[in-house]
N, C-alpha and C positions, 0 to 999 in steps of 0.2 A: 121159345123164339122160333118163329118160320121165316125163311129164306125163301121170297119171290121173286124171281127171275137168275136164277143158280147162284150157285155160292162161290165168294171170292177167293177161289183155289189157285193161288199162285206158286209155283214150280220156286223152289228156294235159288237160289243163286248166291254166287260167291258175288263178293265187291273188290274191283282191284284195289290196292290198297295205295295210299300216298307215295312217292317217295320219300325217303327219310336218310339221314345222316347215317353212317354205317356204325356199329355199335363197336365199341371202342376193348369191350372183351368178350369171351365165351361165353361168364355166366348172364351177362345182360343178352345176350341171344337166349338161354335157356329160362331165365324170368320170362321174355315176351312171348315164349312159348306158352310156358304155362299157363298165362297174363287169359292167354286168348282162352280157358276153360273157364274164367273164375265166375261165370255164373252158372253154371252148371257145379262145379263145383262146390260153392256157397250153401246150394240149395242140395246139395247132401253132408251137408254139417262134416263134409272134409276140409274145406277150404279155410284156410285160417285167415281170410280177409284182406282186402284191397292195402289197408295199413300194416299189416304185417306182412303183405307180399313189398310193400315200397321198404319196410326196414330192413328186409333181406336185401330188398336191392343197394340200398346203402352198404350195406355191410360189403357186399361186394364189389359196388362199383371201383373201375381200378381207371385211372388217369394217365395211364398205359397201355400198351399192348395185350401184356400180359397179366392173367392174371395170378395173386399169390397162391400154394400150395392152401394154406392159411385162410384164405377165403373162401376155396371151393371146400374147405373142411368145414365151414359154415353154413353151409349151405346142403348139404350134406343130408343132416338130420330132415327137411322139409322133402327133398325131393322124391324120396322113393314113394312118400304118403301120398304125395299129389299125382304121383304115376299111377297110382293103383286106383284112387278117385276117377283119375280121367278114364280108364281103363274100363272102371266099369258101369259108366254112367255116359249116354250118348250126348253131345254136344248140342247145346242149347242157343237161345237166341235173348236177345234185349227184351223182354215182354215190358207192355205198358199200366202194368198194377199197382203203380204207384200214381197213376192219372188218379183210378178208383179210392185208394189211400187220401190224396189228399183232397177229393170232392167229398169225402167224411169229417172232413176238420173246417169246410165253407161252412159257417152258420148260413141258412137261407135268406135269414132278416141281413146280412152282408149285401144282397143283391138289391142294390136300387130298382123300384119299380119300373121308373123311367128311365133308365141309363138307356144310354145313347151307340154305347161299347158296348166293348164282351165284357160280360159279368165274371168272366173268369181266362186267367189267358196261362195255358199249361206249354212247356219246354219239357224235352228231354235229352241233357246235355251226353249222358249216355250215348243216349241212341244216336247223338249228332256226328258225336266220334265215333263211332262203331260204324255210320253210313260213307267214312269217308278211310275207315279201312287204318283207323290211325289208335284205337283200343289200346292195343299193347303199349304203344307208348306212353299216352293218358295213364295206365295202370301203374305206371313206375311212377308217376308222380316227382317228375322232374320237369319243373314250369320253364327254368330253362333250357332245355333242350327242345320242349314243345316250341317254341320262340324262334327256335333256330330252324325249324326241321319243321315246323307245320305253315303256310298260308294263313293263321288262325283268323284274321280279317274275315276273309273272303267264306270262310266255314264259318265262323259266327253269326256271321251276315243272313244267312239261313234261316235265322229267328227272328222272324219280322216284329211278334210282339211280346216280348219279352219282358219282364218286371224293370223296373228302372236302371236298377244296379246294371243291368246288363250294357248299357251304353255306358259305362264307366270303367270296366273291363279292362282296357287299355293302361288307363292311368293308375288302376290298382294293381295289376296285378304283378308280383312276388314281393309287396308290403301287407298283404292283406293277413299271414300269420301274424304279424306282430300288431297290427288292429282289430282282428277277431275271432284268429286263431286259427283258421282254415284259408285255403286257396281256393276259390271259385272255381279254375278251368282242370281241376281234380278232384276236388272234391266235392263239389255239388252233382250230384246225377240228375236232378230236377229240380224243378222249380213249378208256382202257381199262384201268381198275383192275381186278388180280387177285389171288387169293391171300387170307387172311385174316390177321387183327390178331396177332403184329406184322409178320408175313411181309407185308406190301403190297406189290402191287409197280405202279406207273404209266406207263403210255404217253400220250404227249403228241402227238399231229399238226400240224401248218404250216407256216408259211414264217419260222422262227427269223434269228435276228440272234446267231452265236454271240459274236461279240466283243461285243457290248452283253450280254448272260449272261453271259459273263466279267469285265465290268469291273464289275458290279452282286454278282457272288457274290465276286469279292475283295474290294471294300468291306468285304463281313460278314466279312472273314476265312475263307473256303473254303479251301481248297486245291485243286492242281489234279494229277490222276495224268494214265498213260495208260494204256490197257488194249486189248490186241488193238487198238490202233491207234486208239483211240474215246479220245479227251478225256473227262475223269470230274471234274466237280467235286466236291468232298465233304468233310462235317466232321464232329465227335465219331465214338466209337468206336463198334461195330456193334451197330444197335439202342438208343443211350442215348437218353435224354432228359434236357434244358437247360430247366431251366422261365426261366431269366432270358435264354432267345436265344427265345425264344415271339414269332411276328410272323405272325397272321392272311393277311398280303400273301403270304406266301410258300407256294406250293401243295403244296412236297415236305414236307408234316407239318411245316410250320409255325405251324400252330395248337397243336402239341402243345411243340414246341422240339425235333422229333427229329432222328437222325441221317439224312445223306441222303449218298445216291450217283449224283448226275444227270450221266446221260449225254450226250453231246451228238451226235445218230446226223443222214444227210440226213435232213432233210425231217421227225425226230420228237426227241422227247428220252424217254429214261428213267431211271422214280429208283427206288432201293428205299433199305432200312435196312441194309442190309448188305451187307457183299463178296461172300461167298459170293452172293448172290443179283444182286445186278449184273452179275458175272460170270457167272450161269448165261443172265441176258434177255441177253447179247451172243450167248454161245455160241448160244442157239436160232437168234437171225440170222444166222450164219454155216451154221449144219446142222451145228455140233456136237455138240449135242446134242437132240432130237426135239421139237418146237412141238406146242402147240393145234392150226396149220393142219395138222397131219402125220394128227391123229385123223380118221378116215374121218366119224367119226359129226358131229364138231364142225364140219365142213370143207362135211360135206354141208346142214347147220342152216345154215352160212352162206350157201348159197348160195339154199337153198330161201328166204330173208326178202330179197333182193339182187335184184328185179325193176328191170331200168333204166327200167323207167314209173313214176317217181316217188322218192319220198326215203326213205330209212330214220334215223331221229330217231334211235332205241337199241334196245339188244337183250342180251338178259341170257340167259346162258348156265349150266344147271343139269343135274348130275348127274342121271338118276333117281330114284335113290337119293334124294334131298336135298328131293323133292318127293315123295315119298312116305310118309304120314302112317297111322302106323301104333300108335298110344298114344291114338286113340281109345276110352273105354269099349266099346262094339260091336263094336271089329275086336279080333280078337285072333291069334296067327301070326305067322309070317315072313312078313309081306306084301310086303317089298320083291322079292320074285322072283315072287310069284304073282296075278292079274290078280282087280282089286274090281272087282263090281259091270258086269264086261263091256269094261273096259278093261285090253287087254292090259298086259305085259309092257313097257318101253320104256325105252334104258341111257341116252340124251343126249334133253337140252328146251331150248327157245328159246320165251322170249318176245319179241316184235320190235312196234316201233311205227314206222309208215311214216306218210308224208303224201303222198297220190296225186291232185293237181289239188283240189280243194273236199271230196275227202273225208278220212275218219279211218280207218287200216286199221292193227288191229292183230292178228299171227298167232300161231298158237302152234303149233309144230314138235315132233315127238317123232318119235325113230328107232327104226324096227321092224327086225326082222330078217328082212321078204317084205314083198310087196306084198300080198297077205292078210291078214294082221295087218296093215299101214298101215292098209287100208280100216276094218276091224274098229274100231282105234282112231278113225281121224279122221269116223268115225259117232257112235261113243261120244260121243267130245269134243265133236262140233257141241252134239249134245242137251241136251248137258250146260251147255254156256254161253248157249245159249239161256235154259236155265230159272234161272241161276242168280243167286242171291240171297245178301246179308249174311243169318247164321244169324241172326239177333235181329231181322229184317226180312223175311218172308217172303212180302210184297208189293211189298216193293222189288226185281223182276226186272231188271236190270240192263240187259241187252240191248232190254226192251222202253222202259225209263226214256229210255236215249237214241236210239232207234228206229235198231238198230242191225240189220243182214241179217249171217244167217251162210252162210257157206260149207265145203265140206270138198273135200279132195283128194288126192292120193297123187301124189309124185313119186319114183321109181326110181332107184338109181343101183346098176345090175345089175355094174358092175365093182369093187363097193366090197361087193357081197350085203347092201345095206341099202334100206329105202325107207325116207321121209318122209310121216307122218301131217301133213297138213295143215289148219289150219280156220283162216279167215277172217272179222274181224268187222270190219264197215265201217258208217259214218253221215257222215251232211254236217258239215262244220264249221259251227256256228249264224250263221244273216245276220246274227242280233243279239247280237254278242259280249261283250253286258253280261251279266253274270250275274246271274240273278231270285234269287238269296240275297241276295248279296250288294252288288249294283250295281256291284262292279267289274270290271276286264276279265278276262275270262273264258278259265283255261290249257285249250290243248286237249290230247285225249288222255284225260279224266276216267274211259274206262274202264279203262284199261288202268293208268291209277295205282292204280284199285279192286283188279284183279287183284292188282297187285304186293304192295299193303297186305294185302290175305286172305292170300298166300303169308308175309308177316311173323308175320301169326295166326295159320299155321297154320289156316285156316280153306277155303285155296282145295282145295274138295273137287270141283272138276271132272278135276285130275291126282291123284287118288287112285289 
């Protein structure tokens, strides 16, 4: 991999952190301590895990002031292991290897030709709370107190395109143990919805509890297969819909009453609606049949938005094809193969939204076929979103509204014959996170939701 026009060396930085309700004793202060190692920690096989760090926090939590002799003797045993972990291992960051993970389990035959969307739309609910400085608290695994003590609206908000369950959030959330066994706004670290309606198909990331997922989907009457060796829960036949099993709590299209097929894989789960497609996300994970991560083009996208100086939020992955707007009155052609307006050619796009210490960086990726055409394009591109505006607003420049610097770059990947048009768009996150519309607290990201929305429209004519 070559780096053309410098590498994206950004200086780490701290994030202020939320306000939060003040902790009610000592040892939940000394959890949240610890809370803030636990990936670094993890990743030298000291850390006894996010589910064993929340049982300790039970055990401790005191409804008082004070807390007992009796619980700090509980606690006891864990602490000095985790000092000597943190001790001697430097403090790490959210990394995005889980993007990579689960573009391994996309069958490629998943990706319609012609979709119109992202063929795949990735979250990292991690990183969402980590960019908002609210971690430790998320780690204790107390929904409500998050409730209490966090804006969670206005940060969730943040995820423009999110798997469905994510707009149900509200209404599910602290019934979703006892429909499937886990809590979304803790336990899920990621997520990666692919495919389109009804063909969906869902990847889940974390640290699951599969026997509490099993004792919550037999409730509802599940069933349970096995497949290629992977535990499958699943009910109604492929594809149906039960409008009277309809239950918001439940994230595999349970808003709808549809059928599901949830997997239960390490460290992820997946569901679709049907066999045939459950069966094909196992196959990909095995290498029986060819993944997302296998496409040079998609593989290379990931890794160009994947800088370990900071967080990657989400990142939505788009055909060329799919963003290419060609039913305007003015254009007329086969535009989808031939370059408007100065902007080449380009088969794979990414959008990606990172949080990099105090700022806002969000990239947009397109793959050329040289590093001549990268340049070409990621020229085009810069200029392009520098100027760009809502059609019906031609004062509202966008980049300049939230004083945002652009960047361009070319990164190479000469063993794969592709480069990477790069352009970067970065701003501070505002010291005053009230928002002058509306007075409430303020989601960040506001351009890159702009983005997303114009691509809805049909309107985002900077990837024309």
């Amino acid at each position: 991999m070559v780096v053309i026009g410098g590498e994206r060396n950004i200086k780490r930085q701290g994030v202020t952190p939320l306000p939060v309700y003040p902790c009610e004793c000592i040892a939940t202060c000394v959890l949240s301590s610890l809370s803030s190692h636990a990936k670094t920690l993890e990743a030298s096989r000291w850390y006894p895990g996010k589910r064993a760090l929340r049982n300790t926090a039970e055990a401790l939590s005191c409804q008082r002031k004070e807390c007992t002799v009796a619980a700090l003797r509980r606690f006891a045993w864990m602490g000095p292991l985790i000092v000597l972990a943190a001790s001697a291992i430097a403090c790490g960051q959210v990394t995005s290897s889980s993007l990579f993970e689960m573009l391994a389990r996309v069958p490629q035959a998943a990706v319609p030709a012609n979709s119109v969307w992202a063929v795949a739309r990735y979250a990292n609910y991690e990183a969402l709370f980590a960019a908002e400085g609210a971690t430790e608290l998320r780690d204790l695994g107390d929904v409500a107190r998050m409730m209490e003590s966090l804006p969670l609206g206005a940060i969730l908000n943040r995820v423009v395109a999110g798997p469905e369950a994510i707009n149900y959030l509200s209404s599910g959330t602290g019934q979703m143990p006892d429909v499937v066994g886990f809590e979304w706004l803790v336990d899920v670290d990621s997520s990666l919805e692919f495919g389109d309606p009804p063909d969906l198909g869902l990847l889940l990331g974390g640290d699951f509890d599969a026997e509490a997922i099993g004792r919550a989907l037999q409730g509802r009457n599940f069933a349970l297969e096995e497949i290629q060796g992977v535990p499958v829960w699943h009910r109604l036949g492929d594809r149906e819909i039960s409008l009277q099993d309809r239950n918001p709590a439940d994230p595999f299209g349970g808003h709808l009453g549809a059928a599901a097929r949830i997997a239960l894989l390490p460290r992820m789960i997946a569901n679709a609606r049907s066999w045939p497609f459950i069966e094909a996300i196992l196959a990909a994970g095995t290498g029986e049949l060819p993944s997302l991560a296998e496409d040079v083009g998609y593989r290379a996208l990931a890794t160009a938005v994947s800088e370990p100086e900071g967080m990657l939020i989400q990142a939505l992955l788009f055909t060329g094809a799919s963003l290419r707007v060609t039913d305007v009155p003015e254009l007329s052609g086969d535009l989808a193969l031939e370059p408007i307006d100065g902007l080449p050619w380009y088969s794979h796009a990414i959008l990606a939204d990172r949080q990099e210490g105090d700022d806002q960086v969000h990239l947009i990726g397109l793959v050329c076929s040289d590093r001549v055409t990268a340049q070409t394009a990621s020229f085009v591109l810069s200029g392009r979103l520098e100027a760009f505006h809502p059609p019906d607003q031609p004062e509202q420049v966008l980049a300049e509204r939230y004083g945002a610097t652009t960047r361009a770059s070319v990164i190479e990947f000469p063993e794969d014959n592709l480069a990477i048009a790069l352009v970067e768009v970065r701003y501070p996150v505002p010291a005053d996170r009230d928002d002058p519309d509306t007075g409430f607290y303020a989601t960040l990201g506001p351009l890159f939701r702009a983005w997303v929305n114009a691509i809805l429209r049909r309107e985002f004519s900077p990837l024309w």
